[in-house]
N, C-alpha and C positions, 0 to 999 in steps of 0.2 A: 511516615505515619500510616498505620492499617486501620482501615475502616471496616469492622467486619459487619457482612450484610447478613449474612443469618441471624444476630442477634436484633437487627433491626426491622421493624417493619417496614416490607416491601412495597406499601399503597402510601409511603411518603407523600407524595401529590397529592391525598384525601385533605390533606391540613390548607393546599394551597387552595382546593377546590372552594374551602371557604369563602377565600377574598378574593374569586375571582369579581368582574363588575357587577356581574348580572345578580350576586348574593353580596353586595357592599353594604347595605340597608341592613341587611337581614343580621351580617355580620358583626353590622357594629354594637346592634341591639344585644347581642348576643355580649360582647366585650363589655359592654358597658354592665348588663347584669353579671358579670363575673368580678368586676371591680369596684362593687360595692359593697360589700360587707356590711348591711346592715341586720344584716338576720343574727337573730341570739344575744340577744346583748347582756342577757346572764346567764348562771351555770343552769338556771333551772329552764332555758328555753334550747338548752341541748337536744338532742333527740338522740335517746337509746344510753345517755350515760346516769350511769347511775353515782350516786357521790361516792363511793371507795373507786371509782375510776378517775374524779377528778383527779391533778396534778399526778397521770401516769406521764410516764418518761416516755417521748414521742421523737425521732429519728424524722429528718426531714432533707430529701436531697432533690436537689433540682438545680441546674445550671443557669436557668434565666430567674433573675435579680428581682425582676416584679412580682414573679411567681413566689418565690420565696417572702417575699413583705406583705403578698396578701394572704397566703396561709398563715404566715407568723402571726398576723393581725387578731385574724380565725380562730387558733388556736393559743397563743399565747398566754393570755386568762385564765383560759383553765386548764392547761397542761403544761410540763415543764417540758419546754420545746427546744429542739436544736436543728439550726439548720447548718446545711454544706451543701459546696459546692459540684460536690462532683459524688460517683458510685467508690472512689480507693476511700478519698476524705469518709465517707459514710461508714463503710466495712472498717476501718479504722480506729473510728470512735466507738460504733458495735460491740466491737471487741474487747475496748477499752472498760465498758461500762453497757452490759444489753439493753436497750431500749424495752419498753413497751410494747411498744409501735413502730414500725418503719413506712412514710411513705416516700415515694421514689418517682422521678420522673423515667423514662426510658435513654432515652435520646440525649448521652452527658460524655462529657473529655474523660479522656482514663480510665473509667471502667463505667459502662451503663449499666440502666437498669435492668436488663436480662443477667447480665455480669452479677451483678450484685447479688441480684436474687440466688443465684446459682451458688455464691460464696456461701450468703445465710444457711444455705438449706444444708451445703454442706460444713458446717460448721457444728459442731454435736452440743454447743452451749447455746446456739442462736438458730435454730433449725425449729425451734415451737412459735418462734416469731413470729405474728401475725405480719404482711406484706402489702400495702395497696401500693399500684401502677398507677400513674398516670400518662396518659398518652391524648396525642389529637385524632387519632386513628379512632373511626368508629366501627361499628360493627358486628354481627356476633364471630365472626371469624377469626378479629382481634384479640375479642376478648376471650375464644376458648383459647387461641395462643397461649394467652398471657398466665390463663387458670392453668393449663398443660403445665407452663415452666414450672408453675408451683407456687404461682402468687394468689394470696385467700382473695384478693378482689381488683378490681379492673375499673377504672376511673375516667369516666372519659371527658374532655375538653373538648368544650367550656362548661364544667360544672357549676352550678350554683352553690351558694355557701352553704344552702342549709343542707341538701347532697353531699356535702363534702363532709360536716358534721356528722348527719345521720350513718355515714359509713364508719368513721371513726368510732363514734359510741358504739356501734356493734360489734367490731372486732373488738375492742379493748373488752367488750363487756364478754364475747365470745373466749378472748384471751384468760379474763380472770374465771370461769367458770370452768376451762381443761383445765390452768391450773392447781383450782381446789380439787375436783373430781380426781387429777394425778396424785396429788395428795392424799386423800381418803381413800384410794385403792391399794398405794404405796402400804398406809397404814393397815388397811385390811389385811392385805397379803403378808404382813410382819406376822399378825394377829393369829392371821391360818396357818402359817408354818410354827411359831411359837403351837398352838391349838394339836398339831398334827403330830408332831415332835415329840410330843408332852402328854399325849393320849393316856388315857385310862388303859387302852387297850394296845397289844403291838401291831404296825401295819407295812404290810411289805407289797410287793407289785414283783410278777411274774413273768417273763417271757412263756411263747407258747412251749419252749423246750425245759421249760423247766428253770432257767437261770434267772435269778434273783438279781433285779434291777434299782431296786430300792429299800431300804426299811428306814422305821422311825426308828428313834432313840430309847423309845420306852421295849422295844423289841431286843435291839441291841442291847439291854441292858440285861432281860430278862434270861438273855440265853449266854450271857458273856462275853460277845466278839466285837470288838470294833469295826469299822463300815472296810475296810477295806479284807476283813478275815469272811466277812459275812457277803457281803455285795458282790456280786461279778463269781458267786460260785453256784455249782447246783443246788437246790431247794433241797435233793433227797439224800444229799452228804448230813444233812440233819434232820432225819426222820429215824427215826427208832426201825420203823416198820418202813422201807421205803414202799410196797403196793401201795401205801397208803397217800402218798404222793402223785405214784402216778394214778392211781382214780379221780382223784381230784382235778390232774391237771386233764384227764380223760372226757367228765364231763363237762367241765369249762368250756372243752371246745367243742363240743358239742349244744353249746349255748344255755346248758342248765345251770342253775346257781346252786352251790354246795351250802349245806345248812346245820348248824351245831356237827362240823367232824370232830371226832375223837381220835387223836392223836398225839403220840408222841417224841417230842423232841429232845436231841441228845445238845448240851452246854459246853460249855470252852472246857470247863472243870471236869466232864465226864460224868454229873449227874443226869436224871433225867426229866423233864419237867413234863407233867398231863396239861393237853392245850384243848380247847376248842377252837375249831377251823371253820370261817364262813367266808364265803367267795364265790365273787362273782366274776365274767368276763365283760373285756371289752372289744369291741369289735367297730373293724372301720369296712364299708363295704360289701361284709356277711366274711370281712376274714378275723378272725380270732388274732387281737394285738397283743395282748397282755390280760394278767388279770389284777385285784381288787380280791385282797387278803385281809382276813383281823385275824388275830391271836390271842385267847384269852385264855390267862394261865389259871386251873383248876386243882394243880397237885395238890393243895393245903383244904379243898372243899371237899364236902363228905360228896359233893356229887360225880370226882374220878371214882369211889367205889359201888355208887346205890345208882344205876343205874335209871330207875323208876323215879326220884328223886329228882334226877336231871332233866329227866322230861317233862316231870310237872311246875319244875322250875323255869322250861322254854317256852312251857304254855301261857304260865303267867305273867312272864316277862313281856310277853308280843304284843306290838302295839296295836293288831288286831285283834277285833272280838273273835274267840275261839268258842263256839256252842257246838253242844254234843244233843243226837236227840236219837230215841230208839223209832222203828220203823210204823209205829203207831204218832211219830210229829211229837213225840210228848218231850220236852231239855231233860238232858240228863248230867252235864258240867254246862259250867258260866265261870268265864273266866274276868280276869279286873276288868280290863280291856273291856269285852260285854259289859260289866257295870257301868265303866266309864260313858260307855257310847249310847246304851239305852236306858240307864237311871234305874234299873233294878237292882238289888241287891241277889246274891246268889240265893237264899231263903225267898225268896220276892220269885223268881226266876224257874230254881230245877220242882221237876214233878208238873211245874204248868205246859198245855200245849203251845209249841211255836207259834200258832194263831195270834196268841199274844202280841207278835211283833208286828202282824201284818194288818195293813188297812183294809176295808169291808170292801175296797172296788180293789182287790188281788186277792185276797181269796181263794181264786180260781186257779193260784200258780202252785201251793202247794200239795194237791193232789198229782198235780202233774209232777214235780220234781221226788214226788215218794216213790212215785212209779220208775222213774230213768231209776232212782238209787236200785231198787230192788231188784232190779234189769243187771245191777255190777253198772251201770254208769256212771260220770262223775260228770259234773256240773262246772263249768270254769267260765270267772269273770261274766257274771249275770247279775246285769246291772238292774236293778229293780226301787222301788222304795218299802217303806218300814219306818215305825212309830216307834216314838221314844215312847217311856212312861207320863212324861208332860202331854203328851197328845200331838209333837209339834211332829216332820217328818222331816225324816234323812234318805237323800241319794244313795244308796247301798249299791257296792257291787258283789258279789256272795262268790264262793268255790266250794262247793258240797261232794266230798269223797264220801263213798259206801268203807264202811267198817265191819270188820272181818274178826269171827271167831277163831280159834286156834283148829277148830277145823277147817276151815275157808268159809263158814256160812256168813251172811252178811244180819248183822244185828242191830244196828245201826247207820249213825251217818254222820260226820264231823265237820262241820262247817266254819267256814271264816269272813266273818264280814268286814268291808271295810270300807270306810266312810267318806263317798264321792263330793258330797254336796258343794265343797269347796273347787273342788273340780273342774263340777259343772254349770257354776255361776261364772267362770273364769270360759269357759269352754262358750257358754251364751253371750258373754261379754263381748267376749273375741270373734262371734258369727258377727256380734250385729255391728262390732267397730268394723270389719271385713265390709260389711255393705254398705255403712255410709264411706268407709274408704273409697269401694267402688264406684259410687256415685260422685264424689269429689273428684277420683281420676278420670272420669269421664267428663265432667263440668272441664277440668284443668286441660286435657285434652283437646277439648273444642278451642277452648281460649288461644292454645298453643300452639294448634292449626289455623286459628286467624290471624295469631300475629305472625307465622312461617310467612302467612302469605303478603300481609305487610310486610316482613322483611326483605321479602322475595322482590315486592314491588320497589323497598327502597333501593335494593344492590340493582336493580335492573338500571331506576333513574340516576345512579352513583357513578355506575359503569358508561353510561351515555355522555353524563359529567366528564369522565374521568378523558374517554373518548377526546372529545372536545375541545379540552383542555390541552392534550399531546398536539391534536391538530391545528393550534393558536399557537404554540410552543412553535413546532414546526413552523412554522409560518413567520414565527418572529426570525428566526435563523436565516430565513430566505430572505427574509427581507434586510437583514443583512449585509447581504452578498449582494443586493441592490444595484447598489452603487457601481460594484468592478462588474457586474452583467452588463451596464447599462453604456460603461469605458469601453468594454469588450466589443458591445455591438455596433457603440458609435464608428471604431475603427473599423469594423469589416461594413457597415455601408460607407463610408467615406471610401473604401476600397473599388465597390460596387460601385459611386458614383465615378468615378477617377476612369475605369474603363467602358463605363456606358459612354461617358464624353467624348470618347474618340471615336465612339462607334457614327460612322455617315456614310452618307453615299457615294465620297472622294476617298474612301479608305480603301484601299487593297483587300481583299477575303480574305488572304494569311492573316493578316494583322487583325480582322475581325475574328476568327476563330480563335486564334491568342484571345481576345478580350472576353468573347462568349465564355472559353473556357476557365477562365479565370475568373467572372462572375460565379462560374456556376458553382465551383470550389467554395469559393468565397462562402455562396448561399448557404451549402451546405453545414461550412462550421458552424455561421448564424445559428441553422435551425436545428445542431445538435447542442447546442450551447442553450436554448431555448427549452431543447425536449430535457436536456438535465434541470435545469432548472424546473421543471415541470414536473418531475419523476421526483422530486425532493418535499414538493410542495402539495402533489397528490392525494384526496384521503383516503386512504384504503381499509381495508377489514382487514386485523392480522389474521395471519397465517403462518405457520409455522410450517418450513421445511428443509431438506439439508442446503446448506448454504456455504458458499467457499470464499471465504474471508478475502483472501489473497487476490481475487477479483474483487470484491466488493471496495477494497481499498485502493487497487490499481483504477479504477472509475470515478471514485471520491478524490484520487488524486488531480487526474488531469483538469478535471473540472475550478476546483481548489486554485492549480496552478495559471487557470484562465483567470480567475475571479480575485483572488488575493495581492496584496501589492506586490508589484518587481521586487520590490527590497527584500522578501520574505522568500526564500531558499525552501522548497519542499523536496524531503529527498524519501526514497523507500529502502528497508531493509526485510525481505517476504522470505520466510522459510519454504526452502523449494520443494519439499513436503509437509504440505500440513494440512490436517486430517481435517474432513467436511465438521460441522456442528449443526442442529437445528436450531434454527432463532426462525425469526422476519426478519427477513431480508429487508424492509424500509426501517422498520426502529434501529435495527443495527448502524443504519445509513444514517437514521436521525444523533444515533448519542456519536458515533465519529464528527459528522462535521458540529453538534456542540462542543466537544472538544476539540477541532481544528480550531473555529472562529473562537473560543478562549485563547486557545495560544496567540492566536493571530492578534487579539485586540493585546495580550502582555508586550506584543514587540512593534511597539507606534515607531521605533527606529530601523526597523527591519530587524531579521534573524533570521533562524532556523526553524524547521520542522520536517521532525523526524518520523514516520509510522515504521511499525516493525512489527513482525510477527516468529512467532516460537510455538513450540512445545514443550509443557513442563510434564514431567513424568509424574507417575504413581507416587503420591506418600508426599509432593513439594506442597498442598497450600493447606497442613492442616493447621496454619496460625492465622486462617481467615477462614477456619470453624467446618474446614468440606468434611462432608460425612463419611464420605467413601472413599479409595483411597484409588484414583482413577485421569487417565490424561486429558489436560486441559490444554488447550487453545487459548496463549497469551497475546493480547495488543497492545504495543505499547505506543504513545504519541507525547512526544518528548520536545521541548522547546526550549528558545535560549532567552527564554521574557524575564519580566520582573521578581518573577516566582513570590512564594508566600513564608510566613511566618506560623511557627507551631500552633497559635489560636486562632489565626483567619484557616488554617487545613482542618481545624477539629469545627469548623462551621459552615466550611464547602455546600455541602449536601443539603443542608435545612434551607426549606423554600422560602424566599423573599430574601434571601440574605445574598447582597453580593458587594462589590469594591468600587463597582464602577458610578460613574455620576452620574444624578439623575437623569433620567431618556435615554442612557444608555444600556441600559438594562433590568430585566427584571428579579434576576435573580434565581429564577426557575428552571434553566437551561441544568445544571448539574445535580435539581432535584429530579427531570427526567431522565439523567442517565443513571442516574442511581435504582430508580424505578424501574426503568426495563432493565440494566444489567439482574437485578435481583428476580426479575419476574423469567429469565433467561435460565435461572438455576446457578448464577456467575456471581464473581465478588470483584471487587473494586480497590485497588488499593493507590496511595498518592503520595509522590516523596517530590522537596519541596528545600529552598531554601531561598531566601532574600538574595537576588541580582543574583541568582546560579540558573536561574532557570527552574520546569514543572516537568516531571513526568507522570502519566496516569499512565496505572496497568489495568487491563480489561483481562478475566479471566472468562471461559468456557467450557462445559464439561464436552467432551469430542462426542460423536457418533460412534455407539458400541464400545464406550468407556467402561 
């Protein structure tokens, strides 16, 4: 069986810290509000659902049975609910029929909830699928994890019903508003290329070289080519006049927009069609990408010949007011546009002074702007205001060119106004949202620098927990070994009594120095027998530094071999190169002798126990999720006990769960080596069968792997 540790969280022990004694009160209160479902007892005390969410299709996996009957309970009413057993069963059914909803526990047989998640996302039918975790792991560390993998929310145990609710109705209700908005864009975007396709006018898109990257159909049609005769060739293979191409594509990149071009184009047939050309570029960074063409065909309008015609036809058509005025301020053209935007009619309008338009506090601006025109200056984007004929005002922004006689003298002025107001209610709107934004991220700011520091405060007392906990662990394991410490040392003073007794003052000095020295051997084993036991039970600060396994184990051995029963065979197998790793040196000592004394309590008839150590090469452990392809430092501790069954190996890990009878254990010995082996950067893996025996493999990344 492989347990991969990357997919799991490594503060496993968080869940035990619960039920330690000192939080049993606190715990159970907790349990008990988790197992009572009385919140909601109809669809309208839901929170966040709305009734087209009622009886959505809700995906429900979780490996513990209780867990599963009290969500069912929760949700069953009002959602058409399915639970399973496991993360394959879940992806299975998914697939089968997509859910609504998926919530998922983490921690399941066959595929967890990381696993799972990982399948939806990659799945391109079940990838919009909203996702909630649940987990016992608290904290915000966990839950960016969780959010990272790609899960919309993170759930943490022991939630409350109505919690559990309130997340539900948000996702489903989160779910069904992407996907109408998918929908309605879906549709839009039909709507725009049908729109673009189908234009009044032809429209094509230009590289900066000239090559033709696109056109619509109404273009295509106009000139005869199909997209594949037309697209992907030069622009000036169909210009009548090719100058007349490159000027265009000249000032484009130059950043000026082209305006009614007169040009024309040659057809598949060899006629020639009169176009008008307007374009614009686009630009990413200040580099010219492409441009923003229309084509509008004129052969059949009297304005390919009448010139003057065509211009008075551009004027009228702009959706800007176009006014003309001589250098006395007096209108001399009004165009629609101008009526449209100030309420005069053209008779209402030419012969009166432009004062007409201005309010009595500006005034003052048009002797100044008569003066720049007279000067040959032109006026650009000057935003000002100006009176309709109702009295009411408009945000104007104006661009006034000097007009020129056919000798160069300047005789007027032609201005274009055009109408900000919308603009600039958008432009005030957006200052003052901007400043109560600002003041809200500064409120939320604060909030979110008091709770850093409450969070701060709880990881501090979590970690002291957590502390605590390893050193009660540890503690349990010594205690233990108890018993054979205690056989151990009764033999060596019965040894110490045995030659003190001969020691008098009818003994021979040879035969006393025999005894002295044999005491003092004696004492010795005692008091290294003692100081290991000491060095096991010690609480220390970790510390990480490089560490050589191969001792670490030849020391855990002899000790082991003092303390465990005769009947039990410890042998070693130490690769006679194997590369240093960084850990702690005492956790590494703590999860070996947990897994000794498991072996040890498997074989109440005697057996074996084997340590061994390897090197597995680059590229061996990516089916326990290692990221990098790098040598690791294998430990293996292999026994000849009762070993286990496929379901009790897939429940090893999770704290309180263990085999043995009451007082004989707690169950948390293999939650702590789970926990440091992963907190190490290592994985774990455990193969396993009924009366064959257990072996656990310990993996490590090496020093400058």
């Amino acid at each position: 069986m492989n347990i991969k540790l990357d997919r799991y969280p490594h503060a496993l022990v968080e869940e035990a810290l619960r039920w330690l004694p000192e939080e049993e009160t606190q715990a159970k209160q907790e349990a008990e509000q988790i197992w009572t479902p009385s919140l909601a007892t109809s669809d309208r005390d839901v929170p966040g659902v709305q009734s087209q969410d009622l009886r959505a299709r809700i995906l429900l996996a979780d490996d513990n049975a209780d867990m599963r009957e009290y969500i069912s309970r929760l949700l069953a009413k009002r959602f058409d609910l399915q639970a399973v057993t496991d993360g394959q069963a879940a992806l299975d059914v998914a697939r089968a029929e997509p859910p609504d909803l998926v919530i998922s526990d983490i921690m399941m047989p066959k595929l967890d909830g990381f696993g799972l998640l990982l399948a939806l996302r990659a799945d391109p039918h079940l990838r919009e699928v909203p996702i909630i975790l649940l987990s016992a792991r608290a904290g915000e560390e966990s839950c960016i994890e969780g959010m990272e993998a790609g899960a919309n929310d993170y759930l943490i145990k022991p939630f409350s019903a109505r919690e559990l609710l309130a997340r539900v109705g948000a996702h489903l209700a989160l779910a069904r508003v992407r996907r109408e908005t998918a929908e309605k864009i879906r549709s839009r975007e039909a709507d725009l290329r049908d729109f673009v396709e189908n234009a009044s006018v032809g429209l094509h898109r230009l590289s900066p070289d000239g090559i033709i990257l696109w056109a619509n159909r109404t273009e295509l049609d106009l000139l005869g080519y199909t997209g594949d005769e037309y697209v992907g060739h030069s622009i000036a293979q169909f210009h009548v006049d090719a100058s007349v191409s490159e000027d265009i594509l000249t000032r484009l990149g130059r950043g000026e927009n082209v305006r009614n071009c007169r040009a024309r184009m040659r057809c598949k047939d060899g006629s020639i069609r009169r176009v008008l050309i307007n374009s614009s570029g686009y630009f990413e960074d200040g580099k010219f990408v492409h441009s923003r063409c229309f084509t509008r065909d004129i052969t059949e309008h009297k304005w390919a010949q009448d010139p003057d015609a065509l211009l008075s036809a551009i004027v009228d058509s702009s959706d800007d007011a176009i006014i003309s005025k001589d250098l006395n301020g007096v209108i001399t053209s009004w165009n629609k546009s101008a009526e449209r935007l100030f309420g005069y009619m053209p008779s209402e309008a030419v012969g009166r002074p432009i004062t007409l338009l201005i309010p009595p506090d500006r005034l003052d601006e048009e002797p100044k702007i008569l003066d720049r025109l007279k000067h040959g200056e032109r006026v650009d984007h000057f935003e000002t205001i100006r009176v309709r004929k109702d009295g009411s005002r408009l945000d104007i922004s104006l661009t006034i060119s000097p007009v020129k006689d056919a000798d160069g003298r300047i005789v007027g002025a032609s201005k274009v106004a055009r109408d900000i107001t919308e603009h600039k209610r958008i432009e005030q709107e957006r200052h003052e949202f901007s400043r109560e934004l600002e003041k809200q991220v500064r409120k939320r700011t604060a909030e979110l620098e008091e709770a850093n520091r409450a969070l701060l405060k709880d990881m501090e007392e979590r970690q002291k927990l957590e502390e605590q906990f390893h050193q009660a662990q540890k503690l349990e394991s010594v205690g233990v070994l108890a018993a054979g410490v205690a056989h151990d040392l009764n033999n060596l003073l019965n040894i110490i009594q045995g030659y003190a007794s001969v020691i008098g003052p009818d003994v021979p000095r040879d035969e006393i120095g025999e005894s002295v020295d044999a005491i003092t051997e004696t004492t010795k084993r005692g008091a290294a027998l003692v100081q290991q036991l000491l060095t096991l039970a010690r609480k220390t600060e970790i510390k990480k530094e490089s560490v050589d396994v191969n001792t670490l184990i030849e020391r855990l051995s002899n000790f082991i071999k003092e303390t465990f029963p005769k009947n039990i065979e410890t042998t070693l197998d130490l690769s006679p190169i194997l590369p240093s790793i960084v850990a702690d040196a005492n956790q590494i000592n703590q999860v070996l002798l947990n897994l000794c004394v498991n072996a040890r309590d498997a074989m109440s008839a005697g057996g074996k126990v084997l340590l061994k150590t390897s090197v597995v090469q680059e590229g061996g452990l990516e089916v326990y999720g290692a990221l990098e392809a790098q040598p690791y430092v294998s430990i293996e501790i292999t026994d000849t006990g009762t070993g286990m069954d496929e379901y009790i190996q897939s429940k090893i890990f999770e704290p309180f769960f263990t085999t043995k009878e009451i007082g004989k254990g707690t169950g948390l010995g293999l939650a702590v080596v789970y926990g440091i082996v992963k907190s190490h950067n290592g994985f774990v893996d455990v193969t396993s069968q009924p009366m064959r025996g257990t072996t656990f493999r310990l993996y490590f990344p090496t020093i400058g792997g």
